[in-house]
C-alpha positions as CSV (number, residue, x, y, z in Angstrom):
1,X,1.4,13.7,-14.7
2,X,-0.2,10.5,-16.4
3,X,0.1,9.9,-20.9
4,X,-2.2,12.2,-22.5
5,X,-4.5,9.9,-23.8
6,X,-5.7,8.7,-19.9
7,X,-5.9,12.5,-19.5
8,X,-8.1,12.5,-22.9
9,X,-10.3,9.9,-21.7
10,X,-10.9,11.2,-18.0
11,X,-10.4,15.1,-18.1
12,X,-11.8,14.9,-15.0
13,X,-8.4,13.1,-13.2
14,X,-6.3,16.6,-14.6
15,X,-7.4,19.0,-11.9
16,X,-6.7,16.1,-8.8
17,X,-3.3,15.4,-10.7
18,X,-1.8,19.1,-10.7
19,X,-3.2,19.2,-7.2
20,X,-1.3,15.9,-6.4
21,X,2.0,17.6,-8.3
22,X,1.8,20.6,-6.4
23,X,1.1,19.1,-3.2
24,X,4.1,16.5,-4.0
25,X,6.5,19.4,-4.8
26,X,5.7,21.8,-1.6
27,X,6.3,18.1,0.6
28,X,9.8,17.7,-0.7
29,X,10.4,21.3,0.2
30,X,9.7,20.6,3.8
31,X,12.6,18.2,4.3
32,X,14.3,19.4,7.3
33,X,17.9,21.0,7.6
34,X,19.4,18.7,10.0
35,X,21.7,16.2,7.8
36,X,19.8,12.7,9.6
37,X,16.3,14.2,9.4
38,X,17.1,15.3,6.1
39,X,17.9,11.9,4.8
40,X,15.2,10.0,6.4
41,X,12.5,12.3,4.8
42,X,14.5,12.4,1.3
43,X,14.9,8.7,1.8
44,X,11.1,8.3,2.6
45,X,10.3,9.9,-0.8
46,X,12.8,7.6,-2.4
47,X,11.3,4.5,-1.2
48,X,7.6,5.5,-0.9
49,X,6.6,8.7,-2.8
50,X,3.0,7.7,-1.7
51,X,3.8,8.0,1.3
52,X,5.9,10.7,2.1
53,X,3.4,12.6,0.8
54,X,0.5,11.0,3.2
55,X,2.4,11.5,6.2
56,X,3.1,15.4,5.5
57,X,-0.2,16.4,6.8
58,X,0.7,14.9,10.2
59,X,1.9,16.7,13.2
60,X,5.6,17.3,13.7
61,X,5.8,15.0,16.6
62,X,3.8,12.3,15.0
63,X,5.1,12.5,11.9
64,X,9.0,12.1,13.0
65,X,7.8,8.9,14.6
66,X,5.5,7.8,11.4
67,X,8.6,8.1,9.2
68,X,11.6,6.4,11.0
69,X,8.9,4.1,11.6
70,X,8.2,3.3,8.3
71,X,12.1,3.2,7.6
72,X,12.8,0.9,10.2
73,X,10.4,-1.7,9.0
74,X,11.2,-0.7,5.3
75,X,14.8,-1.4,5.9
76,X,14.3,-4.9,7.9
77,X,11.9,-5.5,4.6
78,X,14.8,-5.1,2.5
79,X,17.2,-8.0,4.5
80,X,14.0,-10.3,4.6
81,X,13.8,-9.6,1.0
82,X,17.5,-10.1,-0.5
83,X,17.7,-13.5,-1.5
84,X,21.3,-13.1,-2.4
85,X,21.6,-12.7,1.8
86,X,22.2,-16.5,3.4
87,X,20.1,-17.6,5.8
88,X,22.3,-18.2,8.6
89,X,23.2,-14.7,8.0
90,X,19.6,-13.0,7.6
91,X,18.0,-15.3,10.0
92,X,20.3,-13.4,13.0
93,X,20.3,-9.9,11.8
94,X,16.1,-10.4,11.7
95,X,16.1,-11.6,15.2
96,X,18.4,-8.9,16.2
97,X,17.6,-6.0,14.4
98,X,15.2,-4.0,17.3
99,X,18.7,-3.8,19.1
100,X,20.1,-2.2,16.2
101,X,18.3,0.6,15.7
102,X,20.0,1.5,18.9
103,X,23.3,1.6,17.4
104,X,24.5,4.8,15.7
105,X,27.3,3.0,13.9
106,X,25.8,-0.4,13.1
107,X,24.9,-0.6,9.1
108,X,24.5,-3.8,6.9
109,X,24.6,-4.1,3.1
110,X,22.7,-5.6,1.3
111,X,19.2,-4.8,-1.2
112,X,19.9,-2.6,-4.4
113,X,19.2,1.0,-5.7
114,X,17.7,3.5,-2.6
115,X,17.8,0.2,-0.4
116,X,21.2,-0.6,-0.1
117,X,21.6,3.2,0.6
118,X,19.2,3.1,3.2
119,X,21.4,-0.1,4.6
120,X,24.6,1.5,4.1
121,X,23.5,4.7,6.2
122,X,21.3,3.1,8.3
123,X,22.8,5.5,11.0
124,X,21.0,8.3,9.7
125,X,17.8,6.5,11.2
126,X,19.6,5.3,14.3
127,X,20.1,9.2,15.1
128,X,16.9,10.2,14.5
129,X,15.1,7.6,16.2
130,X,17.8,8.1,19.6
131,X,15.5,11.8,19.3
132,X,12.1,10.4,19.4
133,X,10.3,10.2,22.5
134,X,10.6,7.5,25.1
135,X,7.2,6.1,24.3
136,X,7.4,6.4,20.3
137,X,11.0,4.6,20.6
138,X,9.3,1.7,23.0
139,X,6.3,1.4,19.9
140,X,8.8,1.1,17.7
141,X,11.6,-1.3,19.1
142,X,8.7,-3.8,20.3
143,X,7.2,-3.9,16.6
144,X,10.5,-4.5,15.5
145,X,11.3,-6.6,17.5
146,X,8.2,-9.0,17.1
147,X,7.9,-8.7,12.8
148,X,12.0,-9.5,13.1
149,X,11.0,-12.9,14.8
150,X,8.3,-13.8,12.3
151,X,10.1,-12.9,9.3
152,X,13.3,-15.2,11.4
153,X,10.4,-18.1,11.3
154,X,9.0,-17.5,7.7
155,X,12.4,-17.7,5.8
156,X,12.5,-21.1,7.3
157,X,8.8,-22.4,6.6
158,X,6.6,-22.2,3.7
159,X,3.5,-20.5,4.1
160,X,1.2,-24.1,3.6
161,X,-2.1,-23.2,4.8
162,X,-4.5,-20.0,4.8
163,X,-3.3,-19.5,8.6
164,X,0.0,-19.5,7.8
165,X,-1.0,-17.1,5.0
166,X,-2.5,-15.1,7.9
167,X,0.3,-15.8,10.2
168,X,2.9,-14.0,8.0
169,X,1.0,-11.4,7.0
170,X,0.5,-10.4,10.5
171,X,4.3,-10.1,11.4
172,X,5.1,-8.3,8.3
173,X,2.1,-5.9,8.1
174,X,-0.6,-6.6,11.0
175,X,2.2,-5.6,13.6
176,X,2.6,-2.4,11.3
177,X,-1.6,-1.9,12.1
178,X,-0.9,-2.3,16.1
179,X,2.6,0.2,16.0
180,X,0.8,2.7,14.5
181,X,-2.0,2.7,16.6
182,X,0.3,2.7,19.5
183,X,1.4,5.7,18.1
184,X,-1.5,7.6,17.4
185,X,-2.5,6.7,21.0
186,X,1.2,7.8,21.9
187,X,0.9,11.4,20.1
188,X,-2.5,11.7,23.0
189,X,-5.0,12.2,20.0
190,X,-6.5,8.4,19.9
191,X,-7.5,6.1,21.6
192,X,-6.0,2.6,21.3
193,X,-7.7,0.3,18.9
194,X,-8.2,-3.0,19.3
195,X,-5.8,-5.4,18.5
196,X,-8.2,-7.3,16.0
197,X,-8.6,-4.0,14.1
198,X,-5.5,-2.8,13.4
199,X,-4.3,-6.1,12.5
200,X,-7.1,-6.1,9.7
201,X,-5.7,-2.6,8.6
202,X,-2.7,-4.3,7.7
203,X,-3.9,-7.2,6.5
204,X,-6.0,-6.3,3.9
205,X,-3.2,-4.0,2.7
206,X,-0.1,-7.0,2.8
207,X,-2.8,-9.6,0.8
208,X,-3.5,-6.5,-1.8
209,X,0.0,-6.3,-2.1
210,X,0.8,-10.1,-2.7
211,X,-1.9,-10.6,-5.0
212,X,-1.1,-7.6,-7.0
213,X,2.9,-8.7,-6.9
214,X,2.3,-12.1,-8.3
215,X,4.7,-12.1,-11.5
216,X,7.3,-9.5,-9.6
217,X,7.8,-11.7,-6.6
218,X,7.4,-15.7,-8.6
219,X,10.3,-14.0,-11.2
220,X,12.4,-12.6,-8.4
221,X,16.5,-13.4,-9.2
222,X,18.0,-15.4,-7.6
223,X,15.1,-17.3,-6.3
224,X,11.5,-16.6,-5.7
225,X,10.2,-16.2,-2.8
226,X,6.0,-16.5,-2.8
227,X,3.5,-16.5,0.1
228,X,0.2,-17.5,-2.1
229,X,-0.7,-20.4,0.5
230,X,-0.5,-24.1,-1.0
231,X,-4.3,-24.3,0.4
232,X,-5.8,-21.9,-2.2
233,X,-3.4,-22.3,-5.3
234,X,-3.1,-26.4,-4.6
235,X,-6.7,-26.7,-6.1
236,X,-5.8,-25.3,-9.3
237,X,-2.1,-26.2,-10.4
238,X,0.5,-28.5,-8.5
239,X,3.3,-25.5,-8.8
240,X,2.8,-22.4,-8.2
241,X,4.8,-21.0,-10.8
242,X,2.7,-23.1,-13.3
243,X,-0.3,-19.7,-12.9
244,X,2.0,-17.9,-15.2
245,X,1.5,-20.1,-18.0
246,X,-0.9,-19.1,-20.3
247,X,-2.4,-22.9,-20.6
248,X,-3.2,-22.4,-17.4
249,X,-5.1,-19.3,-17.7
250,X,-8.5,-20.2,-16.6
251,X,-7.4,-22.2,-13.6
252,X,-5.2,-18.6,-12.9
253,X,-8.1,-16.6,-12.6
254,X,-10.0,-18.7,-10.7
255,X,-7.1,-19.4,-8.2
256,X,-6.3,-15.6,-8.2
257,X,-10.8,-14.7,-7.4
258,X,-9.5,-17.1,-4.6
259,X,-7.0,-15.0,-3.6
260,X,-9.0,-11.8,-3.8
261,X,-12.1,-13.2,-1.8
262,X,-10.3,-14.5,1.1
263,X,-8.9,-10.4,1.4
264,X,-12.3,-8.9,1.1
265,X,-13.0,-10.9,4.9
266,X,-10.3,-7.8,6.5
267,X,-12.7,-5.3,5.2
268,X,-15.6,-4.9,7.7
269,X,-13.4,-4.8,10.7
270,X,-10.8,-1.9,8.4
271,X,-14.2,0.3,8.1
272,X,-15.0,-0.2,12.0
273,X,-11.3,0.9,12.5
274,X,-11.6,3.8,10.2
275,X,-15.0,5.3,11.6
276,X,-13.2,5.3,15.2
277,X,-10.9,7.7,14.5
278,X,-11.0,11.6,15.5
279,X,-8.1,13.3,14.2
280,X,-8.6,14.4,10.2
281,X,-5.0,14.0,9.3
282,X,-4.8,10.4,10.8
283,X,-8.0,9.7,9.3
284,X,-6.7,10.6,6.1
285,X,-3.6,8.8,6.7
286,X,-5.0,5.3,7.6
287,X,-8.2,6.1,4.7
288,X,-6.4,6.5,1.6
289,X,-4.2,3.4,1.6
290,X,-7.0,1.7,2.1
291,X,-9.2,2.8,-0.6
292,X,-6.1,2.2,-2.7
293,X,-6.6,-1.2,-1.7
294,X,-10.2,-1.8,-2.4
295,X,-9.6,-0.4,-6.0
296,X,-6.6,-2.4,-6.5
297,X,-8.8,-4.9,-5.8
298,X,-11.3,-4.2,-8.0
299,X,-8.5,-4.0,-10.9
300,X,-7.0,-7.2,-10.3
301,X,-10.2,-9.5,-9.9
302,X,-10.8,-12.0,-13.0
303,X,-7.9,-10.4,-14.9
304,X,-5.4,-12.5,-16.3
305,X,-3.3,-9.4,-16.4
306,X,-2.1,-10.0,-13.1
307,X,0.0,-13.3,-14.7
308,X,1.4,-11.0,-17.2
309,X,2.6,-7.7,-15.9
310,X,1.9,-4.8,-13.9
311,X,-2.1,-4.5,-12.8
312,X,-2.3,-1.0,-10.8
313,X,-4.5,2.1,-10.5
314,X,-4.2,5.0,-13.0
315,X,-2.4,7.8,-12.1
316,X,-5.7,10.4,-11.8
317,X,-7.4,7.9,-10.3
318,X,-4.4,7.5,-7.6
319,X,-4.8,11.7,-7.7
320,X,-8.6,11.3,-7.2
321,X,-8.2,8.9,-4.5
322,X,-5.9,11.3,-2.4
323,X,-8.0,14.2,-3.7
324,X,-11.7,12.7,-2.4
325,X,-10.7,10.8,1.1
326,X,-11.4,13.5,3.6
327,X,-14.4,11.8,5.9
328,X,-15.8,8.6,6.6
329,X,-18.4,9.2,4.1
330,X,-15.9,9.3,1.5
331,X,-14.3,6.1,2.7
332,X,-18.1,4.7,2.6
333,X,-18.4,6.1,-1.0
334,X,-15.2,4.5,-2.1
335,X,-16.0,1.2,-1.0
336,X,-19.2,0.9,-2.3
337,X,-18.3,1.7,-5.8
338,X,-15.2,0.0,-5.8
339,X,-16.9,-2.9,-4.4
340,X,-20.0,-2.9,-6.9
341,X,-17.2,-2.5,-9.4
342,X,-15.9,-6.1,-8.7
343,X,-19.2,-7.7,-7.7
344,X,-20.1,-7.1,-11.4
345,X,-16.8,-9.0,-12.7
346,X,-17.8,-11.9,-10.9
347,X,-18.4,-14.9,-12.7
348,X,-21.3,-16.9,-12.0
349,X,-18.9,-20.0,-12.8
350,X,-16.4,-19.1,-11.0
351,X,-15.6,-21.8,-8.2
352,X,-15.4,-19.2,-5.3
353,X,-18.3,-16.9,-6.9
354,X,-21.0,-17.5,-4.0
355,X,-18.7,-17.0,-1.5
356,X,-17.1,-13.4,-3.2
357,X,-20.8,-12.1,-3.5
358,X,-21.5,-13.2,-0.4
359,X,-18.8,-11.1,1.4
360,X,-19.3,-7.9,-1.6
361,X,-23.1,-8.2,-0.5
362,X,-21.5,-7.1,3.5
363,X,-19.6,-5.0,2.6
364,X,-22.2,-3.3,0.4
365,X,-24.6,-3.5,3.0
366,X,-22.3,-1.4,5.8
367,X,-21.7,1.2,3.7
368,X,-25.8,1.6,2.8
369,X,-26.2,1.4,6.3
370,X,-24.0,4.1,6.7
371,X,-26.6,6.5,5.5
372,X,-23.8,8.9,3.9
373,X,-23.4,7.3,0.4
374,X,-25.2,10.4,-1.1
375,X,-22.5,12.8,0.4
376,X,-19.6,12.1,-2.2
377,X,-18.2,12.0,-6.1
378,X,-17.7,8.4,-7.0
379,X,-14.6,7.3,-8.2
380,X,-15.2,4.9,-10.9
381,X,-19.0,6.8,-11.9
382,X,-17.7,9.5,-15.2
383,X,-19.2,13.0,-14.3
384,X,-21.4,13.8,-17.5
385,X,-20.6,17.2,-17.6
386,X,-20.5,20.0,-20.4
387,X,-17.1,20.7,-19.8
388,X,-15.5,17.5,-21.1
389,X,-14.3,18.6,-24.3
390,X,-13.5,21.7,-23.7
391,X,-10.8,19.9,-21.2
392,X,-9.9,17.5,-23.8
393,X,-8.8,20.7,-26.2
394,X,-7.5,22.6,-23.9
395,X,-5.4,19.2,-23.0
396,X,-4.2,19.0,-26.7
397,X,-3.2,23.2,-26.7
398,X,-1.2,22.7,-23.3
399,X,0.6,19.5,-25.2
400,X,1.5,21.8,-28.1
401,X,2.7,24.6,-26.1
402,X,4.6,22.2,-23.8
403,X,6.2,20.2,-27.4
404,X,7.0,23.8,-29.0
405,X,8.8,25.1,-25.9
406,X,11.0,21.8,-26.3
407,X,12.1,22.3,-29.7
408,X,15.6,22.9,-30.9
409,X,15.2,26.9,-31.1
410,X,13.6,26.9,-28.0
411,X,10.6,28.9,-26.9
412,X,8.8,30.6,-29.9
């Protein structure tokens, strides 16, 4: 539930935290009895924890398709991402996997830990998704079968420019956006957003992801595999690998507040998306990734941390996020002090720093606009409150009682 001394220094993120544990818990206890169901979901909180618990809220029907879904995708994910798999061999199986998911028998090994046991029972999913209705199995196999193409074309081409960088992102997350609006609209509780949109939705999510993934994905064994595009990083270093170096550290940062402003452009068009949508567990669903995103964001902006390990949200502020994204006003909330949070990193200096306040100052603007940024707890703000240390103490007895129960005699 998060180190004790993040619990020390925001008390507040305890109660969202054994909330989040609780709620986490009762989701793996909901894991059907049928033996494919059952390893779909208990492969779904393998893979994505996050997300199996998201998806929980979601009707039976909706979230059946939501999940085998998401493992379809993940498990294409995981032969793009093997670089141990030759391309004459992944380039096929890519352009081929939609008929797959067809097959009850077919499987394919490759990826490591839960991923090459998703691939090596990969007929799990195949049963499961045979159950699905017709017109969540026709979402599905046409995704598929389009983000298997572009990944075919990306293993062979190097993302050069920013609409290449655009380009990819779309088949490996902006055709996520569009299936899963086809399936809201499929499920009869939505209508069907506009292409545009729900390709932002994923968009903004992929380019949090490959900012954030920076030292991951350049170190990868045996070979990297990047998709920073040559047309931002090429104005700081000549390699790409060279941002790691610490004598390059302030042509990093600068090539990194590159990286982060060119994201910000998906966020107006994620809000329109967002303040379409009528069903409160969809809402919820689509919202907290999203805010996830925006505060990643936020973390990762002039900080050199991103060339030296692991940049991500704290655990109660993770708990928070889930906790507080209930309504659009929330959402509205979130951005604004996420994005005021980064506006006041930016470095006057900074090469790109007209153009990132530029876009903050939008995004800013639609959530005043929005008239609801008095209706919700910020996330970044600390609640003054009387109660702090009384939490911090209470903090330290549970710790004690928690270390004496652990001791060699056992409970006193």
């Amino acid at each position: 539930m998060g180190s004790l001394g993040a619990l020390v220094k925001h008390p507040d993120d305890f109660y969202p935290l054994l909330k989040l544990k609780m709620a986490s818990r009762h989701a793996e206890r909901q894991i059907p009895s049928e033996p494919h169901w059952a390893f779909c979901f208990s492969m779904l909180h393998k893979v994505s924890r996050s997300f199996a618990l998201v998806i929980q809220q979601l009707d039976t029907e909706l979230k059946n398709a939501v999940c085998i879904f998401y493992l379809v995708l993940r498990a294409l994910d995981t032969v793009e991402d093997d670089t141990s798999v030759a391309t004459d061999i992944k380039v096929p199986i890519l352009e081929e996997f939609y008929r797959h998911i067809y097959d009850r028998d077919w499987h394919f090994s490759c990826g490591t830990k839960n991923y090459k046991v998703l691939m090596d029972e990969f007929h799990h999913v195949s049963t499961a998704f045979l159950e699905l209705e017709k017109g969540y199995q026709e979402a599905i196999e046409d995704i598929t079968k389009r983000m298997g193409a572009g990944m075919a074309k990306f293993i062979c081409k190097e993302v050069e420019t920013v609409g290449d960088y655009d380009e990819y992102c779309h088949y490996v997350a902006g055709l996520v956006g569009l299936g899963l609006s086809k399936l809201f609209h499929a499920c009869g509780t939505e209508d069907l957003a506009p292409d545009t949109l729900s390709n932002s939705m994923g968009l903004f999510l992929q380019k949090t992801n490959i900012i954030r993934d920076y030292l991951e994905d350049i170190n990868e064994i045996p070979k990297s595999r990047m998709f920073w595009p040559r047309q931002i990083w090429g104005k700081y270093v000549n390699k790409l690998e060279d941002l790691k170096y610490e004598e390059n550290s302030v042509k990093a940062v600068q090539c990194l507040n590159d990286m982060v402003t060119n994201a910000l452009i998906h966020v107006d068009d994620c809000l329109k998306y967002m303040s379409a949508l009528r069903d409160p567990a969809i809402f919820r669903f689509c919202a907290i990734p999203q805010v996830m995103a925006i505060g990643t964001l936020a973390l990762c902006y002039n900080n050199i941390e991103v060339f030296r390990g692991v940049v991500k949200m704290r655990r109660g502020l993770t708990a928070k996020v889930i906790d507080r994204t209930n309504t659009m006003a929330d959402v509205y909330g979130a951005f604004y002090d996420f994005s005021c949070m980064l506006k006041a990193k930016v470095d006057k200096n900074d090469p790109c720093a007209q153009k990132t306040s530029s876009r903050l100052d939008s995004i800013l603007k639609t959530c005043r606009d929005s008239g609801v940024l008095n209706e919700r707890k910020s996330y970044i703000i600390p609640n003054q409150t009387n109660y702090t240390p009384l939490l911090a103490v209470l903090l330290f007895i549970l710790l004690a009682i928690t270390l004496a129960n652990r001791g060699p005699n056992g409970p006193n």
